[in-house]
N, CA and C atoms as an extended XYZ file, in Angstrom:
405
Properties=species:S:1:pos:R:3:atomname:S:1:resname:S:1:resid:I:1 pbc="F F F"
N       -14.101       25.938       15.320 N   UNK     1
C       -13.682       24.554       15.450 CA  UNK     1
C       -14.838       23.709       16.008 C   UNK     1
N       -15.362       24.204       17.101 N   UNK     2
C       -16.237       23.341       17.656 CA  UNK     2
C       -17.369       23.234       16.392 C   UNK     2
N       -17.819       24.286       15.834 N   UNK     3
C       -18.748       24.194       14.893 CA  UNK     3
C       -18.595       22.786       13.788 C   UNK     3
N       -17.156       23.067       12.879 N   UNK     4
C       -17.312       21.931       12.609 CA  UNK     4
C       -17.037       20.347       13.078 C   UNK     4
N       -16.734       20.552       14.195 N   UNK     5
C       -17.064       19.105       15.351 CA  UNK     5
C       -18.130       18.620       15.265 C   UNK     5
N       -19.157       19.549       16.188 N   UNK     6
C       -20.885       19.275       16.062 CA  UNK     6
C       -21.626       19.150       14.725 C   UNK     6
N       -20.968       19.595       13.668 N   UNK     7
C       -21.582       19.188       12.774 CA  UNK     7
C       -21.370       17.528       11.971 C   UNK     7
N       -19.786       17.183       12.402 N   UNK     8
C       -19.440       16.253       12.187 CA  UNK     8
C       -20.273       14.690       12.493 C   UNK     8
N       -20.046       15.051       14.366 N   UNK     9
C       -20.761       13.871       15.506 CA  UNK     9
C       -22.310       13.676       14.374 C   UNK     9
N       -23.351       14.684       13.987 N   UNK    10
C       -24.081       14.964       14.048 CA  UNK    10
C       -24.683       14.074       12.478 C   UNK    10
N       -23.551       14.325       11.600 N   UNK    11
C       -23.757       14.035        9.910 CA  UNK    11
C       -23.140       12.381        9.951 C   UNK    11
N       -22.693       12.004       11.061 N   UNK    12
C       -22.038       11.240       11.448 CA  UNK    12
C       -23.152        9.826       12.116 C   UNK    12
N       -23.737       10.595       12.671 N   UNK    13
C       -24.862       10.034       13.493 CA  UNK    13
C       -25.989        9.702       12.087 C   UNK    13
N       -26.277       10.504       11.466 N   UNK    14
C       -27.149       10.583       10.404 CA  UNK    14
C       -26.395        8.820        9.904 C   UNK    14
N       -25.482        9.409        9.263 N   UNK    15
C       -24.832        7.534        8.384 CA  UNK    15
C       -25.138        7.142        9.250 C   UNK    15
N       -24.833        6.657       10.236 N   UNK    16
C       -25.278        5.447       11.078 CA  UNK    16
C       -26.356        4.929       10.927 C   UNK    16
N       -27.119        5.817       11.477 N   UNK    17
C       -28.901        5.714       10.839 CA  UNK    17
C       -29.062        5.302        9.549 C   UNK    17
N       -28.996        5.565        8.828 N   UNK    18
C       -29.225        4.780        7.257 CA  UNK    18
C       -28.285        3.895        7.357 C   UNK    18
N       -27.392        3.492        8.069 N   UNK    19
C       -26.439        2.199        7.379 CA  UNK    19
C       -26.734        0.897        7.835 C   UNK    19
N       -27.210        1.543        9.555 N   UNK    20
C       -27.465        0.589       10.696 CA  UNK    20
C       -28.182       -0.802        9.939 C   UNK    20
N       -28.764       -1.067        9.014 N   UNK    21
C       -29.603       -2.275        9.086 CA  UNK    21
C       -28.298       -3.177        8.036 C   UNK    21
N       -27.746       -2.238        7.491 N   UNK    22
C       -26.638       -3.067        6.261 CA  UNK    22
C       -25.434       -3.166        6.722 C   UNK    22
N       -25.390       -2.896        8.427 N   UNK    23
C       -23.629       -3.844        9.357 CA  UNK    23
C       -23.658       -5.038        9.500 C   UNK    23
N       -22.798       -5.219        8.877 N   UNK    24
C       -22.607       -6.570        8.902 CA  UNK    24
C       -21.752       -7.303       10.005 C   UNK    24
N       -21.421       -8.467       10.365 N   UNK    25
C       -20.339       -8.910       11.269 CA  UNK    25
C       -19.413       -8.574       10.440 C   UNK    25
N       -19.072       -9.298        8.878 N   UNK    26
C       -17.752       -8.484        8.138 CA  UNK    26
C       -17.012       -7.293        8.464 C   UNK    26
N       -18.507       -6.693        7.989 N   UNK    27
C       -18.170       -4.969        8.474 CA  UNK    27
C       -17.448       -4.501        9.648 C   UNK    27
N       -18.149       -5.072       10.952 N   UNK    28
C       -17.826       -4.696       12.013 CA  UNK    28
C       -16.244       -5.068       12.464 C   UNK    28
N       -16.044       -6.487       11.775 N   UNK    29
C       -14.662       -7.369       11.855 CA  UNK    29
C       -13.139       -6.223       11.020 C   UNK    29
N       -14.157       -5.234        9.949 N   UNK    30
C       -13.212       -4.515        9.034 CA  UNK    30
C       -12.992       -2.899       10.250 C   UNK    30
N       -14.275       -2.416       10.959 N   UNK    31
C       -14.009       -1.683       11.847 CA  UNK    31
C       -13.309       -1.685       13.077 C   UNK    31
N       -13.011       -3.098       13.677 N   UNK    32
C       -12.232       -3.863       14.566 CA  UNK    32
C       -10.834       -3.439       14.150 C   UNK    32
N       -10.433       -4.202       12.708 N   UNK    33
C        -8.895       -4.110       11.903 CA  UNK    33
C        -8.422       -2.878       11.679 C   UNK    33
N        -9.499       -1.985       11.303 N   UNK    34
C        -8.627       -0.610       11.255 CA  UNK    34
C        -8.863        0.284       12.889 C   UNK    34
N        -9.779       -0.516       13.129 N   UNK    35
C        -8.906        0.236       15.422 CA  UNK    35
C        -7.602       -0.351       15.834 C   UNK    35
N        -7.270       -1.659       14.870 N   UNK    36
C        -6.237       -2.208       15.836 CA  UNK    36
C        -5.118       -1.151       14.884 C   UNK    36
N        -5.331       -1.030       13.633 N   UNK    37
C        -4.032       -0.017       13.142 CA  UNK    37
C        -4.347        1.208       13.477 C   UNK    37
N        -5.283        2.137       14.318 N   UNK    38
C        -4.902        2.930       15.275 CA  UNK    38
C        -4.705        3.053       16.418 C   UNK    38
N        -4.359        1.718       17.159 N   UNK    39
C        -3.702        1.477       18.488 CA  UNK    39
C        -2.535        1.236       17.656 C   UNK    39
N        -1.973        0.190       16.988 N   UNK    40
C        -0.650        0.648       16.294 CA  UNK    40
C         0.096        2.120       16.118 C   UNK    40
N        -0.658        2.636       15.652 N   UNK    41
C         0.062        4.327       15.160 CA  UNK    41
C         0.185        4.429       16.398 C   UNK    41
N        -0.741        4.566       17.142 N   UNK    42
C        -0.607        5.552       18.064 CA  UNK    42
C         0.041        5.532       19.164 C   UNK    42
N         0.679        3.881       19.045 N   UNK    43
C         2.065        3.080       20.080 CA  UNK    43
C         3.357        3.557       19.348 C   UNK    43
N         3.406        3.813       18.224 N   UNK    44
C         4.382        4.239       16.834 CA  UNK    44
C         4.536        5.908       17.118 C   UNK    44
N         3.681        6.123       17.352 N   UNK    45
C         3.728        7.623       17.542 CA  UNK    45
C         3.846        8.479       16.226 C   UNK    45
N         2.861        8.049       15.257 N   UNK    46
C         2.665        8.555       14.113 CA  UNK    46
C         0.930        8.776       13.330 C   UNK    46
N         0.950       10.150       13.994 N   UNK    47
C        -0.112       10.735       13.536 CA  UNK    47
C        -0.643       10.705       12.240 C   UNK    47
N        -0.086       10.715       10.970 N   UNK    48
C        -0.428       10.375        9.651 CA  UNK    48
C        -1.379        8.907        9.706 C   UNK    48
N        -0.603        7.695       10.322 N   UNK    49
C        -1.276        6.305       10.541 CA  UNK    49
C        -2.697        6.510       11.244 C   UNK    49
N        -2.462        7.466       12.226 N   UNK    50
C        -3.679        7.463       12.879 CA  UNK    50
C        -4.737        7.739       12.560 C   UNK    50
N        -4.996        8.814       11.859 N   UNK    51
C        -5.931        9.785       11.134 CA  UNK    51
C        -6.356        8.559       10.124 C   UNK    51
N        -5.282        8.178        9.005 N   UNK    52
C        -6.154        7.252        8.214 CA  UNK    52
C        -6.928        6.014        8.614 C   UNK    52
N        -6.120        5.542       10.197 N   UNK    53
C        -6.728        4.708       10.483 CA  UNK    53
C        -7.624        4.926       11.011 C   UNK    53
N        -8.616        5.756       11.299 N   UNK    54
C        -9.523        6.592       12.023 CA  UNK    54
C       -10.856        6.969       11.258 C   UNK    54
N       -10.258        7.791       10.166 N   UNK    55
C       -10.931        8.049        8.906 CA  UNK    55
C       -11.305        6.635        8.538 C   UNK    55
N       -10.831        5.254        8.075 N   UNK    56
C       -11.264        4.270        8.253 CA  UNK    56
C       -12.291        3.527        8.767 C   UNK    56
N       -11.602        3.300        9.864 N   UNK    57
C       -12.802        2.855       10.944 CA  UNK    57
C       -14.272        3.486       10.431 C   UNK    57
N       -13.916        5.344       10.908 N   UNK    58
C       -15.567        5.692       10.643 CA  UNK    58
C       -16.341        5.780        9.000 C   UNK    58
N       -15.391        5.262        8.114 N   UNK    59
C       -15.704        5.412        6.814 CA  UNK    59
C       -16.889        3.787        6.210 C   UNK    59
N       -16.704        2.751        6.954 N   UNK    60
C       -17.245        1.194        7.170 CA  UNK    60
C       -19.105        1.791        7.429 C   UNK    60
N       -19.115        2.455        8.034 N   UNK    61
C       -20.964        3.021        8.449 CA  UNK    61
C       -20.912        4.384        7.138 C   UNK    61
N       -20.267        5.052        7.363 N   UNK    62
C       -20.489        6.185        6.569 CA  UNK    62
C       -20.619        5.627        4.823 C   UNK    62
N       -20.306        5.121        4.491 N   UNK    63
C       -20.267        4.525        3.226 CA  UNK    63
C       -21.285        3.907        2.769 C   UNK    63
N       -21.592        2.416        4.031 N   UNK    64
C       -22.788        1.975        4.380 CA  UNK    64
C       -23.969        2.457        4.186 C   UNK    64
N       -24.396        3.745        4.528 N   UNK    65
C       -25.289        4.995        4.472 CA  UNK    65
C       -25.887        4.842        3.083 C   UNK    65
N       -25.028        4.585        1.722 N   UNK    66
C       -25.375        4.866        0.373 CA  UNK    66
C       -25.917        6.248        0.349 C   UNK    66
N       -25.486        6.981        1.084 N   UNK    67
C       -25.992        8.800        0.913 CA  UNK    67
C       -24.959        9.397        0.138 C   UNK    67
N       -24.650        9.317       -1.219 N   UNK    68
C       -23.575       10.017       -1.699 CA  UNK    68
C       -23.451       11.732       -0.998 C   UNK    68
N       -24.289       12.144       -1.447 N   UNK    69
C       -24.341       13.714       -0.597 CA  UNK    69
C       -24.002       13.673        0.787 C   UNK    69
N       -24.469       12.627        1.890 N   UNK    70
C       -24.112       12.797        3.136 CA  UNK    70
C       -22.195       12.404        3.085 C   UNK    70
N       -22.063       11.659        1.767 N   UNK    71
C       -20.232       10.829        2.283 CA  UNK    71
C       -19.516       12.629        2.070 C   UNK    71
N       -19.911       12.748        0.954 N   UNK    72
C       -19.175       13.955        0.122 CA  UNK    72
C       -19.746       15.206        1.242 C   UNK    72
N       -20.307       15.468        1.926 N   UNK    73
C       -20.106       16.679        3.077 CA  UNK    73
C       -19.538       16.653        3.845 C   UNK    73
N       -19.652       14.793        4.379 N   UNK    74
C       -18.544       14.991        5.192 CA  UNK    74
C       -17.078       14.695        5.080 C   UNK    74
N       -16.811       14.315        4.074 N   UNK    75
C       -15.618       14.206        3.158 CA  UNK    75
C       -15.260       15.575        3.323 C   UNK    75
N       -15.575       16.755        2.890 N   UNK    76
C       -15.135       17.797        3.291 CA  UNK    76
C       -15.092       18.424        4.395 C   UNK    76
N       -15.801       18.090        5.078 N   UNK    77
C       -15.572       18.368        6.538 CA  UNK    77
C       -14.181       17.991        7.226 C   UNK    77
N       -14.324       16.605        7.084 N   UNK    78
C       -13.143       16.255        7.394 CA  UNK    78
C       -11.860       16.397        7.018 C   UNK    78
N       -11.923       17.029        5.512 N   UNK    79
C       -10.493       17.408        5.017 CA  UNK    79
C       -10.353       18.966        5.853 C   UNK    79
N       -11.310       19.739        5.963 N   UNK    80
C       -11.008       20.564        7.142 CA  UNK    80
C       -10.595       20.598        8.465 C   UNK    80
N       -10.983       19.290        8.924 N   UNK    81
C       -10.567       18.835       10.178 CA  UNK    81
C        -8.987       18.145       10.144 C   UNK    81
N        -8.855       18.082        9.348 N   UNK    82
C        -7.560       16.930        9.246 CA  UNK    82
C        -6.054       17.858       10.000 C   UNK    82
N        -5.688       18.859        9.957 N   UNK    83
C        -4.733       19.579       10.750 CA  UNK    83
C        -4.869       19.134       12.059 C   UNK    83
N        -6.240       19.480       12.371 N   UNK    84
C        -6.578       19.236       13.859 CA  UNK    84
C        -6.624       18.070       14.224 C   UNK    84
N        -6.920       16.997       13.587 N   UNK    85
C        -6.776       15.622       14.232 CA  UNK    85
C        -5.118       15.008       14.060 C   UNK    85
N        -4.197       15.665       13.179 N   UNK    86
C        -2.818       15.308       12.781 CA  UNK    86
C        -2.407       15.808       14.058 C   UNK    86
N        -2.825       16.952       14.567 N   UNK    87
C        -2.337       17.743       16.380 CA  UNK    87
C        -2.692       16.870       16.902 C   UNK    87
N        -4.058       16.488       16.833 N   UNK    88
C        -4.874       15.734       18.140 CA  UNK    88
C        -4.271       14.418       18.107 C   UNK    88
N        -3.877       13.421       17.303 N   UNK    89
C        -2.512       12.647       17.202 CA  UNK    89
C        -1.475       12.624       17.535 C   UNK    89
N        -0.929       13.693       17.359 N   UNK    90
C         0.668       14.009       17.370 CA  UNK    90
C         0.812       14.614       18.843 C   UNK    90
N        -0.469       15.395       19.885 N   UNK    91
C         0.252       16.152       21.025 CA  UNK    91
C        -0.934       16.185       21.663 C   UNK    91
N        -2.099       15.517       21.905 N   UNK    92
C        -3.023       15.711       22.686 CA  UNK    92
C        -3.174       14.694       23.782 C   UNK    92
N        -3.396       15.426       24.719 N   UNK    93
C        -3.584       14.202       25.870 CA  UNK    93
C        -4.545       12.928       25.759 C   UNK    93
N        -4.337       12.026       26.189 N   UNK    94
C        -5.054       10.620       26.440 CA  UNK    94
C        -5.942       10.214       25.183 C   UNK    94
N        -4.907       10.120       23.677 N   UNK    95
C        -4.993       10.038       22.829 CA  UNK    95
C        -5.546        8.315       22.179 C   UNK    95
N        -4.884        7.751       23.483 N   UNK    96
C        -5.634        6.057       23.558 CA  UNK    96
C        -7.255        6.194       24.021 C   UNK    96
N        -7.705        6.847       24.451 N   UNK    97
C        -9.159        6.979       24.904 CA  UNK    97
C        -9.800        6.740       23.219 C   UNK    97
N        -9.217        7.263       21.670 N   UNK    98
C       -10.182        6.778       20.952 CA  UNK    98
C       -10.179        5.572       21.000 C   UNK    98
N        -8.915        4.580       21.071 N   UNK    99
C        -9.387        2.982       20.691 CA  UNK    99
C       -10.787        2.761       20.862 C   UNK    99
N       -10.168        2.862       22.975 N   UNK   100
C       -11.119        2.544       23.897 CA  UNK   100
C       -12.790        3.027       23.452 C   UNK   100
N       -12.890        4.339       23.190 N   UNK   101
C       -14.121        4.526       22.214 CA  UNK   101
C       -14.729        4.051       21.130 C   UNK   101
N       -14.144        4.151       20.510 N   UNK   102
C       -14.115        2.693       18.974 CA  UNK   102
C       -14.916        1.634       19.724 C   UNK   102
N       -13.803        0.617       20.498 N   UNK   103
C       -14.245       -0.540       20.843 CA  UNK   103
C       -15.579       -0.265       21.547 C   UNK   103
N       -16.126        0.754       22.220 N   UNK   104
C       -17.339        1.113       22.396 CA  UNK   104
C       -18.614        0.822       21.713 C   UNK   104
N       -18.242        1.624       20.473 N   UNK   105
C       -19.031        1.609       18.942 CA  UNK   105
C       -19.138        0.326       18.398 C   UNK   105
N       -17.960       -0.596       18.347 N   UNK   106
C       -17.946       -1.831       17.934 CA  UNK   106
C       -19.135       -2.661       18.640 C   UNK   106
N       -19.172       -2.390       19.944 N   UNK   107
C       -19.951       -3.778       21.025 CA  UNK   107
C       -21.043       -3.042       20.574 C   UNK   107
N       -21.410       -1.924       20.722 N   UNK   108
C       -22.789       -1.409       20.245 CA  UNK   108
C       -23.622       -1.985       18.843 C   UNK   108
N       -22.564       -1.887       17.982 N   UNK   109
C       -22.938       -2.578       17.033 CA  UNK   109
C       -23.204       -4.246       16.888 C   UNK   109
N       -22.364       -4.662       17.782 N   UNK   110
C       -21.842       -6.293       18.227 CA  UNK   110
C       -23.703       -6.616       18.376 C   UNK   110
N       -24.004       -5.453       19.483 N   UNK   111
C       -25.248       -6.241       20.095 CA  UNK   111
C       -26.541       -5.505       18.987 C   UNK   111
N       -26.450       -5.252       18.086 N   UNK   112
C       -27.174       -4.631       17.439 CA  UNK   112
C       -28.143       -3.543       18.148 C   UNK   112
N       -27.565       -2.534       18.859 N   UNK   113
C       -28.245       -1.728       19.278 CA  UNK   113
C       -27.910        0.080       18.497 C   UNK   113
N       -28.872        0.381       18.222 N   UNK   114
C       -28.841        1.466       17.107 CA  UNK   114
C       -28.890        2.693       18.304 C   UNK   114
N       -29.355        2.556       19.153 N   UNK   115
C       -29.363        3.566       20.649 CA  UNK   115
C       -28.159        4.242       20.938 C   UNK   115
N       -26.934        2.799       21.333 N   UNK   116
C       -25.798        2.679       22.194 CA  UNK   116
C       -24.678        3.310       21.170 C   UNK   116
N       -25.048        2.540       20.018 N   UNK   117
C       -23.932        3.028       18.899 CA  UNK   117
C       -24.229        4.636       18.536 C   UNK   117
N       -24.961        5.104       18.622 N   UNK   118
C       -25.304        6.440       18.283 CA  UNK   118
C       -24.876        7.232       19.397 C   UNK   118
N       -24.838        6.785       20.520 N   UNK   119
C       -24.456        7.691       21.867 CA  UNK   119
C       -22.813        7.501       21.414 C   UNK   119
N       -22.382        6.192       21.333 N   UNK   120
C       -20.823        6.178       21.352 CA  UNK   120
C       -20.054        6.569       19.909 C   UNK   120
N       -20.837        7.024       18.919 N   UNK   121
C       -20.419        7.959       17.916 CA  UNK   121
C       -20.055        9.186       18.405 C   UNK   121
N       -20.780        9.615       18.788 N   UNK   122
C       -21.301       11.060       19.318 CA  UNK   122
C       -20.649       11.096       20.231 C   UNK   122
N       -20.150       10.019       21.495 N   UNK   123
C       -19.614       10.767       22.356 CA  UNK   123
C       -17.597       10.552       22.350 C   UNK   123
N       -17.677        9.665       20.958 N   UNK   124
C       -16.348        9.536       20.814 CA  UNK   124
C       -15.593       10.965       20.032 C   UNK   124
N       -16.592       11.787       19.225 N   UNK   125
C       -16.720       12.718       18.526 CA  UNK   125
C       -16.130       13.772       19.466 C   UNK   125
N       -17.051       13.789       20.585 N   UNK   126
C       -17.326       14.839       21.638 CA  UNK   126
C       -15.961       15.197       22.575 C   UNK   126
N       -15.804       13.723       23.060 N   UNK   127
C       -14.369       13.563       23.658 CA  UNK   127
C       -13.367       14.198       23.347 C   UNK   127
N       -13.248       13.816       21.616 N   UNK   128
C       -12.234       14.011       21.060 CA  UNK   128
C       -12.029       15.670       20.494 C   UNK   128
N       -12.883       16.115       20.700 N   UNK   129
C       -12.896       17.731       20.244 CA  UNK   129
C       -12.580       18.384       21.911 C   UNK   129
N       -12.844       17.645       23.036 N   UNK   130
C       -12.590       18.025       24.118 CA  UNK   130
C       -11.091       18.119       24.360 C   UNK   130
N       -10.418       16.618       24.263 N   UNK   131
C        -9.293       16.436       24.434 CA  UNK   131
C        -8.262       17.553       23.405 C   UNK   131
N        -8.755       18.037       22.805 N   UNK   132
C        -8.074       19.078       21.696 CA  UNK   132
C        -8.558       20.506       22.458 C   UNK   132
N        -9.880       20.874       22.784 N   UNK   133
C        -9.517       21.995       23.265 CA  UNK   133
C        -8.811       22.078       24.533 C   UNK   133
N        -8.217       21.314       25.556 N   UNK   134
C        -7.640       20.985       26.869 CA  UNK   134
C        -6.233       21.046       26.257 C   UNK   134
N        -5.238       20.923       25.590 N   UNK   135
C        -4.402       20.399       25.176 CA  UNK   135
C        -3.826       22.072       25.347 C   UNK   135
């Protein structure tokens, strides 16, 4: 599990890097809208909402990237991960900490810093594989 975590944060971090110069305020305004529909789900208490809204959010940079090979690895990655984040939704502790992370990533991006946003990818990644093995 952790394996494909770290590989995730990591391929994850990569898009960023290639996308970083093509975020837009749009963009960032479309990564905003799908955090607020996973503070929704996750007041709803419906893990299905969450995940897509999640997958979302980080799909706005990953796409961005234009790395077809980098979307499509981690496209599968993540369909491997997807049980585990439907748990990590549905029964893991302090499951609002992603917003709060998100909105992290967002200001990072807000201030155009390619540094801050890369730490708060990575450490929203990190968290969240934490909060699943604690659970």
């Amino acid at each position: 599990m952790f394996n494909l975590y770290s590989i995730a944060w990591t391929l994850e971090s990569l898009a960023l890097r290639q996308s970083f110069e093509h975020i837009t305020t749009a963009k960032i305004a479309v990564m905003a809208e799908a955090n607020e529909r996973l503070l929704q789900a996750l007041q709803a208490g419906d893990p299905y909402k969450a995940v897509k809204a999640d997958n979302d959010f980080h799909a706005v940079y990953i796409e961005l990237s234009h790395n077809d090979e980098l979307c499509q690895i981690l496209t599968g990655i993540k369909q491997k991960l997807k049980r585990l984040e439907l748990y990590y939704f549905g029964k893991a502790k302090d499951i609002f900490r992603s917003f709060d992370e998100h909105l992290s990533i967002i200001d990072a991006l807000r201030k155009k810093d390619l540094s801050l946003a890369l730490q708060a990818v990575e450490a929203n990644w990190q968290a969240s594989f934490k909060r699943i093995e604690d659970k």
